[in-house]
N, C-alpha and C positions, 0 to 999 in steps of 0.2 A: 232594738233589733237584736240586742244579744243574745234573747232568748230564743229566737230563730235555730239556730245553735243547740240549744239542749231539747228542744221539740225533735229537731234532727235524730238527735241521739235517742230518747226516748221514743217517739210514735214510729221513727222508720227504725232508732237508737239502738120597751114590753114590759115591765114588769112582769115575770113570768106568773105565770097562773098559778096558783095553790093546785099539787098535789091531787089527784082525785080520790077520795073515801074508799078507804080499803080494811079489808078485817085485818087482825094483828097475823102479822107472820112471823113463823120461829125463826131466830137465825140457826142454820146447822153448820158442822163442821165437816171436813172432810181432812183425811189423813194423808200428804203427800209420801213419797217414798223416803224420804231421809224424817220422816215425823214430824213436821212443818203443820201445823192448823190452820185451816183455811175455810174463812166464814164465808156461808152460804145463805143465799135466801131461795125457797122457788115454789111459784104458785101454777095454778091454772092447770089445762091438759090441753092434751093435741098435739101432733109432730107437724113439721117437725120443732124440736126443742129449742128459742132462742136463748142462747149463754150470753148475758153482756156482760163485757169484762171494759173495766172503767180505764181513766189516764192516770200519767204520773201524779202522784200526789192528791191523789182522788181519791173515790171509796165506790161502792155499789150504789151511795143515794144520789150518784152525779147521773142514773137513770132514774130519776123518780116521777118523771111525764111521761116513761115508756110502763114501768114495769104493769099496772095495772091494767093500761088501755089494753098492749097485747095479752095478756092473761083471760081478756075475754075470750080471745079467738086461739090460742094455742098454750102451751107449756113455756115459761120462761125463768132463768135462772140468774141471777146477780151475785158477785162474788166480791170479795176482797182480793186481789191478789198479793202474794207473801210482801210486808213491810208496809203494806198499808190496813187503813182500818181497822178492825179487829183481827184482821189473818196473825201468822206469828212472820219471824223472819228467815229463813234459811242462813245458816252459818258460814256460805258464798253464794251471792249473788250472781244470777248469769239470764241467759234469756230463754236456755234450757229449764233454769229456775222456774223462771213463769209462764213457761210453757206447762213445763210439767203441774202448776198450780191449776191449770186450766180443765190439765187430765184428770187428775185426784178428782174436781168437784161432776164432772161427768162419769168417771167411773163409780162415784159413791152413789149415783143416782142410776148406774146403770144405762145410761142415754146412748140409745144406736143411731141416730135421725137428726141434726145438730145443724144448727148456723149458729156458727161464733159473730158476736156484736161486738168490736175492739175500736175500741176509742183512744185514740193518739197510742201509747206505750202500749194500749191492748190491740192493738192493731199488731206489731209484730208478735207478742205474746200469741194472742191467736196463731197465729204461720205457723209458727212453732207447734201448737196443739195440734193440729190442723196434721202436719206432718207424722206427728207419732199417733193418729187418731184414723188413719187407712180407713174407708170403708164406713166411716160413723158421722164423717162431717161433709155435707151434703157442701158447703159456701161458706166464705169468710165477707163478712161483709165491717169494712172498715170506716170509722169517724175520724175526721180530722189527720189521717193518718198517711202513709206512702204515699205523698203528693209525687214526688220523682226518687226513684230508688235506685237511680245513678247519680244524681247529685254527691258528693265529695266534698266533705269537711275536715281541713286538719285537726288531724288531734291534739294539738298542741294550743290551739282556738279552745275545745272544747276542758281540756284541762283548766286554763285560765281561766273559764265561765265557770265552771266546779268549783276552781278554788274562790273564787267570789263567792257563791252562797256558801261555802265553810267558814266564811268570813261573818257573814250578814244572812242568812237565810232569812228570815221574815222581809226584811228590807227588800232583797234582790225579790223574793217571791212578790210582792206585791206591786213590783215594776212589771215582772213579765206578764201576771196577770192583767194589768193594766193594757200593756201593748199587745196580748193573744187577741181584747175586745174591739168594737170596733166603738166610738166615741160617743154614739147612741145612745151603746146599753145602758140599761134603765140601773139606778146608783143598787136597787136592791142585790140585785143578783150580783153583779161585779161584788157586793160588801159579802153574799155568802159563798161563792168561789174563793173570794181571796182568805175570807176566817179557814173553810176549808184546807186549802194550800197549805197556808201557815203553820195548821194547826199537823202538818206530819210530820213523821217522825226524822226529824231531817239526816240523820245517821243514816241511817237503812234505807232510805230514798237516794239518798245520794251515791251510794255504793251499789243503786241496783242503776245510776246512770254510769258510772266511770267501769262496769263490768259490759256494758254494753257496746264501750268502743272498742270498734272494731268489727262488730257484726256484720257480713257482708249481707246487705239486703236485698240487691237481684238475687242471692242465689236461696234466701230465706225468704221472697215472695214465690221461685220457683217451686221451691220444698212442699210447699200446702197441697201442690198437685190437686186443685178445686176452683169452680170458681170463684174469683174476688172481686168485689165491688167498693166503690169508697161512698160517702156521701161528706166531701170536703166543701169548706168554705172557698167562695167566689174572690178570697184574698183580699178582704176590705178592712182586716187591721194589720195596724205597724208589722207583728212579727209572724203572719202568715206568709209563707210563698205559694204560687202558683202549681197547681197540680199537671204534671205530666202524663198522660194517659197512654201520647207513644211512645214514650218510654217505657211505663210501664208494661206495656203489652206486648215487650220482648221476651220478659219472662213468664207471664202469664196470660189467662183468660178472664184479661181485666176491663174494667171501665167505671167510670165516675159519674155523680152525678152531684152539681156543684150548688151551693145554694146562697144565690145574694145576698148580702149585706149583714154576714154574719161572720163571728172571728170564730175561733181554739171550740167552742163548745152548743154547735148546734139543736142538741137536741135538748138544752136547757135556754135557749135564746128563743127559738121558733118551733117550741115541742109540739104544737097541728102540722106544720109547714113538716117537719123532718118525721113525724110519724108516717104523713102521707106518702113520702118518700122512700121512707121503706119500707110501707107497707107495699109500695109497686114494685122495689126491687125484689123482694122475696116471693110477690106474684109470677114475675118475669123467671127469676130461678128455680121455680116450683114447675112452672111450662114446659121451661126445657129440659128436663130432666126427665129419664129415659123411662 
């Protein structure tokens, strides 16, 4: 359960199938404003543009059952954000930091027509793009992310979790891995999420959660000024909670749609199931839109 806690701070803060057959993509760079590099991938056409921005301690391949199926039917983009994958790091972390990661990789590309895909930590990271992005970002649609954004965690709880993985990072990482799944998951996937995890950089991951406390998150779901969508887990492992939706919808033009019997990482547990999903959600927000 302790990891419950640094999700907090971070996202608000089957053997899965092979991959489907894709031509090589370049990776590109983009140049943030303090000179930060920030690895890009992005195929396909058609607006509007999906940006998926991955979790903490993740990279861009933590969409690799989305990036090809959508690229049939629209433009989509996959990023590192700074201090993971191959991005660089910014010399202070903050969550304007990876906000502004979000802007660089859409300004270098020029994109006026945007739904951000933010997956647990890219879930706020988005809000934040979202907000300095007026006019270019159509929807935020969030993974595993803002279950309740009045929820309240002392920081003093969340220091203690920090200093535990400066202690043991590998260790601590492959408990929470362990308790984000739910008991099911199939051993492969659990073994390539947790190599993954493991394998960041754990300095600069860690300093982009302990610059995050604090972040007021009603008032950073309010800031996106668009609408927001979740598509979170139905709460079937240890360190998921429950999603709040009236809560949420204090501050925004929100709603969720929940998916059974999956933990931390949907769209690599049940990638038919969570594609179909939002593929409806972005049908639904393509409708109403004026």
């Amino acid at each position: 359960m302790k990891f419950l806690l640094i999700l907090w701070l971070a996202a608000c803060c089957a053997c899965v199938a092979a991959p489907l057959p894709r031509a090589d993509v370049a990776t590109s760079f983009a140049l943030t404003d303090d000179g930060v590099r920030i690895a890009f991938d992005a195929r396909g056409s058609g607006e509007p543009t999906l940006v998926f921005v991955h979790c903490w301690c993740g990279d861009r391949e933590f969409w690799r059952e989305q990036l090809d199926v959508f690229a049939r039917e629209q433009r989509v983009v996959a990023l590192d954000l700074s201090g993971h994958g191959e991005s660089g790091a910014h010399s202070q972390a903050s969550i304007d930091a990876l906000g502004g990661d979000v802007v660089a990789v859409c300004d270098a590309l020029a994109l006026n027509d945007v739904v951000l895909v933010g997956h647990s930590l890219g879930g706020p990271a988005s809000l934040n793009a979202a907000a300095r992005m007026r006019g270019r970002v159509a929807a935020v649609i969030g993974v595993e992310t803002m279950h309740d954004v009045e929820m309240d965690v002392p920081a003093r709880d969340i220091e203690a979790l920090l200093a535990s993985f400066e202690r043991d990072f590998r260790g601590q990482m492959r408990q929470a891995v362990r308790a984000l799944l739910p008991a099911s998951t199939e051993r492969d996937l659990v073994d390539w999420i947790t190599r993954k995890a493991c394998a960041a950089r754990s300095n600069e991951v860690l300093a982009i959660s302990r610059a995050l406390i604090g972040v007021e998150l009603p008032a950073l779901l309010a800031s996106a000024n668009v609408p927001v969508r979740c598509i979170n887990s139905a709460a079937h492992a240890p360190a998921i909670r429950p999603t709040s939706i009236e809560h949420n919808r204090k501050h925004a033009d929100f709603d969720a749609v929940l998916i059974d019997g999956t933990g931390h990482y949907p769209q690599l547990e049940r990638p038919e199931e969570f594609n179909r999903v939002l593929r409806g959600l972005l049908a639904g927000l393509s409708a109403s839109r004026p």
